[in-house]
N, C-alpha and C positions, 0 to 999 in steps of 0.2 A: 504493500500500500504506500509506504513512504517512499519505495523507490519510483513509483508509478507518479504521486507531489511532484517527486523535484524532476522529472522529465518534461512535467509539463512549465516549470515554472522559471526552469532553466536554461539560457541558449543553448545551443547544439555544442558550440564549440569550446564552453564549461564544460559539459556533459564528457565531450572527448577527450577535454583535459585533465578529469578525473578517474577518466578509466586509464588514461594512459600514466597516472600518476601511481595506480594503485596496482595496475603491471607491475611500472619497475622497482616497486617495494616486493611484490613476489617475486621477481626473478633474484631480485640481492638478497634474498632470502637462500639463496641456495649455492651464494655464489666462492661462500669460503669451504662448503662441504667434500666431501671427497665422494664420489660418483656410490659407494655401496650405503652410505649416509642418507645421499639425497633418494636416492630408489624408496629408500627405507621410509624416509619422510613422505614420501607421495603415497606409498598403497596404505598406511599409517593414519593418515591423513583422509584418506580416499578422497585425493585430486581429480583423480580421472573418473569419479560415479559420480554418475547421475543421481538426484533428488531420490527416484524410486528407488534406487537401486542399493542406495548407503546401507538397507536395513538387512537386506539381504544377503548381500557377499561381503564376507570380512577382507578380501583383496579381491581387486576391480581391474581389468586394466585395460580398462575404457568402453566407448562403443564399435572401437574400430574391430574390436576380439567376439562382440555379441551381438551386435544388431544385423538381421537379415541383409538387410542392403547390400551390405560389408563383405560378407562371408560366404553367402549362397554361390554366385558366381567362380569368385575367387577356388572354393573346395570345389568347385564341379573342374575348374581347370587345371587346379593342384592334382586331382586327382587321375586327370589325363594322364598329364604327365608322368606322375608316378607308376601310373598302370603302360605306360611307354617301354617299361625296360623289362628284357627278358628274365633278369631275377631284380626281389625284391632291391630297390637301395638300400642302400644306411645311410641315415639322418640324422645333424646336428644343428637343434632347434637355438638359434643364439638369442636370447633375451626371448625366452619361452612363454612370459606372463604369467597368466592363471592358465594358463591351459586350452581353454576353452577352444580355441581353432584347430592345436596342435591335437590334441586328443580324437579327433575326427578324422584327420589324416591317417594315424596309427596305422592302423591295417593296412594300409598300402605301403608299408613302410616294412625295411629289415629291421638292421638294428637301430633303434632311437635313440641319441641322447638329446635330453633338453635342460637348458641352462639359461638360470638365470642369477642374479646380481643378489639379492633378497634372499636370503636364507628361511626366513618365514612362509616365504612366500612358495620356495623349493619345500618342504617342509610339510604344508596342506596340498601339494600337489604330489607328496608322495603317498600320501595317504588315501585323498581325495581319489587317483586314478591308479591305486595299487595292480588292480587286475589287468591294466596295460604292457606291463613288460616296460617300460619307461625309464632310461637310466636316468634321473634327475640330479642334475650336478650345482653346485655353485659356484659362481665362477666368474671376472672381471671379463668381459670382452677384450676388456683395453690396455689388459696387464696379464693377466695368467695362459698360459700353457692352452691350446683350444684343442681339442681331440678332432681325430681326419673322417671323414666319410666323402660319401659321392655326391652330397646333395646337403649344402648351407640354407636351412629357410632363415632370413632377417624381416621382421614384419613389423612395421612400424617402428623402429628400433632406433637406429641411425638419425632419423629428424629429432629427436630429443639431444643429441649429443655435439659436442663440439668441434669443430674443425681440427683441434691438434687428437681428441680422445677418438675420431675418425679413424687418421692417420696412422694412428695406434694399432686398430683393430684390423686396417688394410694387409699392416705388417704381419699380424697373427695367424691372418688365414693365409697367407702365402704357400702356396702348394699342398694347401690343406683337402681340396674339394674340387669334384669335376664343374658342379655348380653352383652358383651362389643365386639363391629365389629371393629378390630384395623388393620390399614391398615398401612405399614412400606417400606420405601426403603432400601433393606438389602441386601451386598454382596452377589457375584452369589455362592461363596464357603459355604455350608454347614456347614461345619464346622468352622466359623470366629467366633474371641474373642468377644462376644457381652455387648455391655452398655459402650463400654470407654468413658467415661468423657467428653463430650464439653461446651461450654458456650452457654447457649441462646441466639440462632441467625437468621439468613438466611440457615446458611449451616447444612450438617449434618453429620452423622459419617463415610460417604462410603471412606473420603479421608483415614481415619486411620484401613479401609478394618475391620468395625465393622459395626453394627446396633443394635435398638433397642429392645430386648428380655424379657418379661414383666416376662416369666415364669423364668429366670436366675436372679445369682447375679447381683448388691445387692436389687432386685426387692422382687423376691421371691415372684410373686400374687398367692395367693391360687386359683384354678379353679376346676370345674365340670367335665370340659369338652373340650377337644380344636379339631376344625375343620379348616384345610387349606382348603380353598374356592378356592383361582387362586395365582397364581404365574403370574407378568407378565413384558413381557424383548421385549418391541419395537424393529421392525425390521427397522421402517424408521426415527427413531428420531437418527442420526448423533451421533456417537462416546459416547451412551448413557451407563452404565454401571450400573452391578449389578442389581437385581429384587423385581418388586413391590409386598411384599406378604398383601396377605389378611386372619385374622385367625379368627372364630368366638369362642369366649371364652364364656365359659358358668360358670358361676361366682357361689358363695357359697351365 
């Protein structure tokens, strides 16, 4: 009700100057943590749930892991692909979440490991999906040892993180994986400045009308191969912006 008052009582460009004030007190909220801190602090928190959603899941991690829009598409294509090779892959899930997408995959899959930053988090997902065969690991992306398979999924992952803890992660899977399945929220314009600079967080680059581009500066990953799988831009998620692309990269 209050916030509905001062909308109306407010100019526009108050209004923008508040939200963009109350931004940058959350992002320097996170900005002296160390990346297994701040993880900790968001599903803690639950940054990433929805109003409905806080009472229900004790770790969220997001809409982009639950809502149809999201995911339908995305698993009928993952699932091609997987069903592509003459024997099962083996999977390493980097920044796994709650599970909720990877766990659907399963079966198409040989051996799985899935990792994530959150030990809490790793923890009710080894409980939560015990009957999967799931090797649930903990584990920095951007510092620890990565185990190898044929098939890297990255889902959402990467737009939360920084340009140097990028960098980081480029280095670790190096000859790690036949493929890396890198899944990005990236301005609806084709043509945006991609990789501007954030701090590892919550949020991610669509405020600065960027995303994450692994083939662009100052990335520059060598590749095989690159395949757009889906593009995808909900029609019922409210005032949603910019699209969820999915690329299969075929690695050196």
């Amino acid at each position: 009700m209050i916030r509905k008052i001062l909308k109306s009582i407010l100019p526009v460009f108050v209004i923008q100057f508040l939200k963009n004030l109350l931004l940058n007190i959350q992002k320097n909220k996170f900005r002296k943590m160390k990346n297994d801190q701040i993880f900790a602090e968001i599903y803690k928190t639950k940054f990433w749930s929805p109003e409905n959603e806080k009472k229900i899941h004790k770790f969220y991690s997001g809409t982009g892991s639950h809502h149809d829009e999201f995911i339908y598409t995305y698993l009928k294509k993952m699932k091609e692909f997987l069903n592509s090779f003459s024997i099962k892959p083996s999977v390493v899930d980097l920044g796994c979440g709650d599970f909720t997408v990877g766990s659907k995959l399963r079966e198409h899959c040989g051996n799985y490991i899935a990792i994530d930053i959150f030990n809490e988090l790793i923890e009710q997902n080894k409980t939560k999906y015990s009957s999967l065969n799931v090797d649930f690991r903990v584990l920095d992306i951007a510092k620890d040892t990565l185990p190898s398979g044929d098939i890297c999924f990255v889902r959402q992952v990467l737009q939360h993180l920084s340009n140097d803890t990028i960098k980081k992660f480029i280095n670790l899977i190096e000859g790690k994986y036949k493929y890396l399945v890198l899944t990005e929220h990236l301005p609806n314009d084709k043509f945006f400045k991609p990789n501007i600079d954030i701090l590892t967080g919550p949020f991610i680059r669509l405020d600065k009308k960027s995303g994450v581009d692994l083939l662009a500066d100052p990335f520059n990953l060598k590749v095989i191969e690159v395949k757009d799988v889906c593009n995808i831009q909900p029609k019922k998620i409210k005032n949603f912006e910019g699209v969820v692309n999915t690329k299969i990269l075929k690695l050196n």
